[in-house]
N, C-alpha and C positions, 0 to 999 in steps of 0.2 A: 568369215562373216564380217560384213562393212556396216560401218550406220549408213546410207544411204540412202533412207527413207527416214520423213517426218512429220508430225501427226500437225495438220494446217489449222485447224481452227478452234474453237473451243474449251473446253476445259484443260486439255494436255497440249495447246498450242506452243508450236515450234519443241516439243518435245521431240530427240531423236529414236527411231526404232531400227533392231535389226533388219538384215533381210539374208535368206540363207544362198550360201556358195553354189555356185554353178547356174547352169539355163534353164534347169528342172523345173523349178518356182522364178514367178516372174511377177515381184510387186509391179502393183500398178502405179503408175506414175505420181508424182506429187500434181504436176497438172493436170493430169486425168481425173485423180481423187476430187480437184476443187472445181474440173466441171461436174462430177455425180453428185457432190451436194451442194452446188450451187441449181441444181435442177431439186432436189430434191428436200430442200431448205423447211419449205411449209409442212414436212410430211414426218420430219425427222423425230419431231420431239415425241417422247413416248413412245416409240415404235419397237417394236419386237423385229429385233431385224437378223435373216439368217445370213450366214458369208458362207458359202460354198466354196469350196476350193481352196478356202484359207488361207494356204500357206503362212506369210508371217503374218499374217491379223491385221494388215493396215487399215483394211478399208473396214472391218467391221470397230477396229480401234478409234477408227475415225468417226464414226457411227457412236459408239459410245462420248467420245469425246463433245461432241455436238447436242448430246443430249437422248440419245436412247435408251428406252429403258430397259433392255436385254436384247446381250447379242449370244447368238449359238454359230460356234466354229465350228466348221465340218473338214477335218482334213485327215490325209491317211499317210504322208511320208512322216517318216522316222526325224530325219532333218530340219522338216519344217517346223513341225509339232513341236522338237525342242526352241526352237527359236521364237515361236508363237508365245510358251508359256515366258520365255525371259521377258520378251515387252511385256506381257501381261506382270510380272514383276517389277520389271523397272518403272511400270506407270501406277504399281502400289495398288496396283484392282484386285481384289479378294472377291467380289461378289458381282451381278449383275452381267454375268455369262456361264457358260458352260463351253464344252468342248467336248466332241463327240470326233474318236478318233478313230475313221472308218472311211472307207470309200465313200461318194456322195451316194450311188445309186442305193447300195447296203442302207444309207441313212434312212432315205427317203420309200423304202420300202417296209422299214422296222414297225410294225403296227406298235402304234401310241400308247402310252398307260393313259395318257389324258390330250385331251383334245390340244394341239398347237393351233394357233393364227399366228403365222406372222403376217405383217403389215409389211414389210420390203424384205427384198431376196437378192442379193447380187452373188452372180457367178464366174466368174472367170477359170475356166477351164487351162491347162498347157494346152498355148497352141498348136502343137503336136499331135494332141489327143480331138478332134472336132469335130469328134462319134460321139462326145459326149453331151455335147451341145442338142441336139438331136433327141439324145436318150434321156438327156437330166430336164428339159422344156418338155420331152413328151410324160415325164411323168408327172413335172407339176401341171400340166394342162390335162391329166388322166387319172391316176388311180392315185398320187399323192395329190390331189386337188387342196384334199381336206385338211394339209395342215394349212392352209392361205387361208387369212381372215379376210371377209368380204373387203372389196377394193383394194386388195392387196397390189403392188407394183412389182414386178419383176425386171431385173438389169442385165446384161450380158453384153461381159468386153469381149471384144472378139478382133479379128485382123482384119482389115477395112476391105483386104480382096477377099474375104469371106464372107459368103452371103447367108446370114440367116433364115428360116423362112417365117412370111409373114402372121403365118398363128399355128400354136402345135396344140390341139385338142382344144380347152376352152382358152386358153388363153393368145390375145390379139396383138399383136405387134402395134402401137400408138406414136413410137419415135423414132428415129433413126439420128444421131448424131456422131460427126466425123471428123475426128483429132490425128494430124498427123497419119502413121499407118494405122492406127487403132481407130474402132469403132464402138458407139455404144447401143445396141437396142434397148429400146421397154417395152413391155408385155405387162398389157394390163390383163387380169386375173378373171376371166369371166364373160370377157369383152366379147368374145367370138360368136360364144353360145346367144348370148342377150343382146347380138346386133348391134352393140352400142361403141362403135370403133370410131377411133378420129384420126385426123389423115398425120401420114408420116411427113416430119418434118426433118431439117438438118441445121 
């Protein structure tokens, strides 16, 4: 395990994080992290924001760092999850997350002891895996709707020759933006059902 990865902006700025060994897990880049909030700058502060896919926590660490006020890690390799909780130690955070150590689909199916909203959702799947993409959008635009707090945003990095589709159940595709091979969509939360879609941009 390399530091390789470092937390851009905010409270842990230029703080280094792990990332774990091999292709398995694949942080998302330092530049890709500083276009997602630099789109996502006005929305950041107070947000309850989930990280799917987790692996080492960058982006939801980033998230925290910036000013959110609860991040929930969803990840389920053995490798990752040890490496997840070291930064979460080496950056001295005891509180204001949680970690739920399970497949995402398991997560997002587990009926709630209490109601979630999150207000942003970013997922990155292994690009290997991109049945999941598919299956984890059709549940937040289906039958996990409910943990999305109105107006909620949804993110997905995905590989720029991989085409996502433009709404899965209520939620509408609103952006398309294109770094190098990597791509990012947003899915806004509701957009499809209430007609209220705005055009894709890059």
């Amino acid at each position: 395990m390399l530091d390789c990865v470092r937390i851009i902006a905010g409270t842990f700025r230029s703080r280094s994080l792990q990332a774990p060994a091999g292709l398995s897990t694949r942080p998302t880049s330092d530049r890709l992290r500083e276009t997602i909030f630099n789109v996502l700058a006005a929305r950041i502060d107070g947000a309850a924001f989930l990280d799917l896919y987790a692996g080492s926590g960058a982006v939801g660490l980033e998230a925290l760092s910036r000013g959110a006020a609860h991040v929930t890690f969803v990840e389920k390799a053995p490798s990752a999850l040890t490496v997840l909780r070291v930064n979460l130690a080496r950056l001295g955070l005891t509180s204001g997350f949680n970690i739920q150590s399970c497949g995402v689909g398991a997560f997002l199916r587990r009926p709630q002891t209490a109601p979630a909203a999150f207000d942003l959702v970013f997922l990155d799947p292994p690009y290997d895996a991109d049945q999941e993409y598919a299956s984890t959008l059709g549940l937040l635009g289906g039958a996990a709707a409910g943990c999305l707090a109105p107006g909620a945003l949804l993110l997905a990095e995905h590989r720029r020759k991989d085409h996502l589709a433009d709404h899965y159940g209520s939620l509408q595709r609103t952006r398309l933006l294109q770094q190098g091979d990597a791509s990012l969509s947003f899915y806004a939360a509701g957009a499809f059902v209430q007609g209220t879609t705005s055009g894709l941009s890059s």
